[in-house]
N, C-alpha and C positions, 0 to 999 in steps of 0.2 A: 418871597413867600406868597403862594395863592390864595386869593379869597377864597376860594372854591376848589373842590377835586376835581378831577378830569371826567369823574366816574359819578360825580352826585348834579353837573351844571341843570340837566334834565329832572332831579329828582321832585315829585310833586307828593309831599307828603297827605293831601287830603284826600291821595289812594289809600293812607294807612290811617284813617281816621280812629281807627280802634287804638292804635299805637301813641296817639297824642294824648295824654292826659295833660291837662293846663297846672301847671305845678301851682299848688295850692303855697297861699302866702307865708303859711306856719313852716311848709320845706323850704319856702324861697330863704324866709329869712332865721330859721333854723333857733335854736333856743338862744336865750340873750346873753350867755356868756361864750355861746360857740367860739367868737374869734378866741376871748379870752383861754377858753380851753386849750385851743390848739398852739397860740404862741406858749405857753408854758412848755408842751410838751416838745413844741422847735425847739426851745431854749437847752431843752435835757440834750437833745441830739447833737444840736450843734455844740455843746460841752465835752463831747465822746471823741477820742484821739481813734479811731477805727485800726490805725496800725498793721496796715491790710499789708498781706506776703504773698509773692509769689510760692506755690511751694510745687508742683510739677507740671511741666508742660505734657498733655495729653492729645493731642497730634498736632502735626504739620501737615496739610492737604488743602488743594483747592485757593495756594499763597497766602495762606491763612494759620497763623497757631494758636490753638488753645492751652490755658495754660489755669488748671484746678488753684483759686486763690481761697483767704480767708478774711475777716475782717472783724473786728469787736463791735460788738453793738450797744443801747442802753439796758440796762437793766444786768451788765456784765456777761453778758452771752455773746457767746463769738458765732461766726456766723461761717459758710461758706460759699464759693459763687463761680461762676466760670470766665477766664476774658479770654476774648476772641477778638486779635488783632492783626493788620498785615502785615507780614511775614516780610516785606522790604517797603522802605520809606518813610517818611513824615507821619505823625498822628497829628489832626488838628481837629478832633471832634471825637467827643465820647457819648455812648449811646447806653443808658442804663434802661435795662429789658426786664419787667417783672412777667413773673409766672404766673398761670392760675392755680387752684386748688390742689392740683396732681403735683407742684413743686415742680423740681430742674433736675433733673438729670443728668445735664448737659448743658451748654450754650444753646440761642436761637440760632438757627438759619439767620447768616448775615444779608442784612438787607442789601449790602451791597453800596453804601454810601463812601464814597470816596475818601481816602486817611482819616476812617473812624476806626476806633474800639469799641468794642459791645462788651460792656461790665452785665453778667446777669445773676444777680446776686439770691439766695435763697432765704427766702424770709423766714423768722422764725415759727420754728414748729412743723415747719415739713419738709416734705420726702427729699433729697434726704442728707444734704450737707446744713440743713438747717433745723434738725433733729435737735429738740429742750425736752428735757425729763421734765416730766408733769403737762406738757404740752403737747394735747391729739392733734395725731399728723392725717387724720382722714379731715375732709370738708366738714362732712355734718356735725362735727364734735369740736375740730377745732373752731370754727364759728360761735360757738357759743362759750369757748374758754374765758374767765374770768366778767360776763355779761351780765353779774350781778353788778358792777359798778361800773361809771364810766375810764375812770382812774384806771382799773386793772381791767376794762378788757383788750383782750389779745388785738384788737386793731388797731389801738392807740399804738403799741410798739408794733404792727407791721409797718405802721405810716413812722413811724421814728428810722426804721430799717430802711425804709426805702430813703429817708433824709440824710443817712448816715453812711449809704451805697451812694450815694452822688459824690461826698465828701471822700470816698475810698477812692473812688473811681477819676478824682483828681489828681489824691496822690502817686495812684498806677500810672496814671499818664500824664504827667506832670505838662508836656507840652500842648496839652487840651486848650482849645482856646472858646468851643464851644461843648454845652452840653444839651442832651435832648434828651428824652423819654418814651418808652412805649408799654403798655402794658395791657393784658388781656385778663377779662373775665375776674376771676379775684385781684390780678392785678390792673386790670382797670382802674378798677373803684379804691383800691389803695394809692394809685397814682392822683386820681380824681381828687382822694384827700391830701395828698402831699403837694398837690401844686399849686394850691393859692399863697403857700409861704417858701416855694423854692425857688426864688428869684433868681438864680445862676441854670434853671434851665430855658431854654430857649422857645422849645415847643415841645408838642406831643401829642402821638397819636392812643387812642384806647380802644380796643376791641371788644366790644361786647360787654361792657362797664357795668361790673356787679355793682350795689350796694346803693344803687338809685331810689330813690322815692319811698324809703319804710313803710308810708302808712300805705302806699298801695300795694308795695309786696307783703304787706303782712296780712294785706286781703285777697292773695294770687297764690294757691297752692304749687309745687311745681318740682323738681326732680331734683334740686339741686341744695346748698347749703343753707337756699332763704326759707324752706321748708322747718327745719329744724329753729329755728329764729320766731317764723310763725307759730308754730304749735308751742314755743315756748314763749311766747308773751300771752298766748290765752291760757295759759295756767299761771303766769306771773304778767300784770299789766304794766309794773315795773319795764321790764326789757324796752317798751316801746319809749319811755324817756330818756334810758342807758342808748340806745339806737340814735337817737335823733343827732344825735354830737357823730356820730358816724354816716350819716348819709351823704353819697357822693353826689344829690344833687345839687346842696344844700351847698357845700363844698367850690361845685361849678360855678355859681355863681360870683363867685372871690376869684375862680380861676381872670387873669390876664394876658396869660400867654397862648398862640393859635394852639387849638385843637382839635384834631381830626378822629371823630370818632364814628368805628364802622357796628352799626346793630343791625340785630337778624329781625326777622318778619315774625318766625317761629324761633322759640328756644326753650326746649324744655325744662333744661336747666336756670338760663338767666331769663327771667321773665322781661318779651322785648321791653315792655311802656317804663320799666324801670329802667334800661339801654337806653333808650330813645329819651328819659327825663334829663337823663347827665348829660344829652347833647342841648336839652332844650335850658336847659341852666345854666350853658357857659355866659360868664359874662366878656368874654374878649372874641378874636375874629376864631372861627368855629366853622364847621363842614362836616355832612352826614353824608359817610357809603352805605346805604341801605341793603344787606347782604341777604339773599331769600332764607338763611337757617344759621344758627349756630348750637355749637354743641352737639351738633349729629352728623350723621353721612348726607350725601342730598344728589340728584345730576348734576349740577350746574357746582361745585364744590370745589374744582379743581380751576375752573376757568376765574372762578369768584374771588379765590385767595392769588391768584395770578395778578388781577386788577386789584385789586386790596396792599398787594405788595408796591405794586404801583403808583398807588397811590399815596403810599407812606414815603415813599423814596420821592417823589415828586414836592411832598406835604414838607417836609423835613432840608429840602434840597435849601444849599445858602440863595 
């Protein structure tokens, strides 16, 4: 495992001095029941038999078959997801992939890691194998489903989902010997909070790590779901306490296992200093690719996600 990316050895963050905020002691150490919150709700996950099926294989190309699965989750909601595995030989590594805000369509573009599976399972409430009546499948709404309490809001079961997609993702490939994680943008920061108590994964990378720093993004207007989160805690000052138990900087700090996380310079959508707080919060061995944008087009875009691939597949390598 590298201490470092191949892509960040050079990186001098006091070019992005804007980008650093020094994470204040109340995110560090997050509210006093935090752990206590969150083992309960590990507790509920790892009690869920997920019961995950194969049910069509949806191509073969590229040595590679996908094949549309399912899986039950807590709260009695089944869920849907894609695996993406090769088409001859050995599996000794599974790779559970979460989505952002847009949900899964499909599988990720396989990284490319040697006798792995990619489980990418679709969290509840969006597009669109993981469609719940009563649960908004767009960002701005599903974010703020059930955020009157910490108990029912909808993050608490994505981070069960994702606890419970590690557990499927076993049974699929029973000969797994290791597991890893990657997840972008909303599923950054839902991995962020699922990884200080999922001790069966290895490592992980997070792209662009929503859900960093509350009280700074609830002072950073911006294009994407934490917008709706803001303007709703200054009509309710409530939210900003319901939040605190969800913050993935808060979170990083419990993390122990490497983490490689890549934040953009600009992002209209994820506001970077909240990116950049879930790298400055891990508390185990950690690496920052500092990408010039996320969330939009850019010149350098294509060369960017080229090294960023790279660097996961290097980050992740036994």
């Amino acid at each position: 495992m590298p201490t470092t990316s191949p892509a960040t050895t050079a990186l001098d963050l006091t070019a992005d001095s804007a980008l650093v905020v020094p994470l204040s002691e109340e995110v560090r150490r997050g509210p006093d029941d935090f752990d206590a919150f969150w083992q309960v709700a590990r507790d509920e996950a790892l009690a869920v038999d997920p019961a995950p099926e194969r049910l069509e294989v949806v191509s073969r190309e590229g040595g590679r078959v996908v094949t549309r699965v399912s899986l039950r989750t807590t709260d009695g909601i089944e869920l849907g997801g894609w695996l993406s595995e090769p088409a001859e030989g050995p599996v000794r590594r599974v790779l559970v992939r979460l989505h952002g805000y847009g949900g899964a369509e499909g599988p990720h573009d396989p990284l490319g890691l040697e006798a792995t599976a990619e489980l990418t399972p679709v969290l509840r409430g969006l597009p669109s194998l993981g469609l719940v009546e009563g649960i908004p499948s767009t960002g701005d709404l599903h974010v703020l489903h059930g955020i009157e309490h910490r108990d029912t809001y909808v993050h608490r079961g994505c981070v069960q989902d994702a606890w419970v997609a590690v557990t499927a993702a076993l049974l699929l490939v029973p000969g797994a010997e290791r597991v890893d994680l990657t997840g972008v943008s909303f599923g950054g920061g839902i991995g962020a909070l699922a990884l200080p108590l999922e001790t069966r994964v290895t490592a992980a990378c997070l792209d662009v790590p929503s859900f960093g720093n509350h009280p700074v993004r609830l002072e950073t207007p911006c294009a994407g779901s934490g917008e709706s989160v803001r303007l709703a805690a200054l009509d309710d000052p409530g939210v900003r306490q319901v939040v605190a138990y969800f913050d993935a900087a808060t979170a990083a700090g419990r993390i122990r296992q490497p983490v490689l996380v890549s934040a953009a310079r600009e992002d209209p959508v994820v506001p970077p200093v909240g990116q950049v707080s879930v790298f400055s919060g891990l508390g185990g061995p950690r690496s920052l690719l500092l990408l010039t944008a996320g969330h939009m087009e850019y010149p350098e875009q294509e060369r960017e996600a080229r090294l960023m691939r790279a660097a996961y597949v290097e980050w992740l390598r036994d």
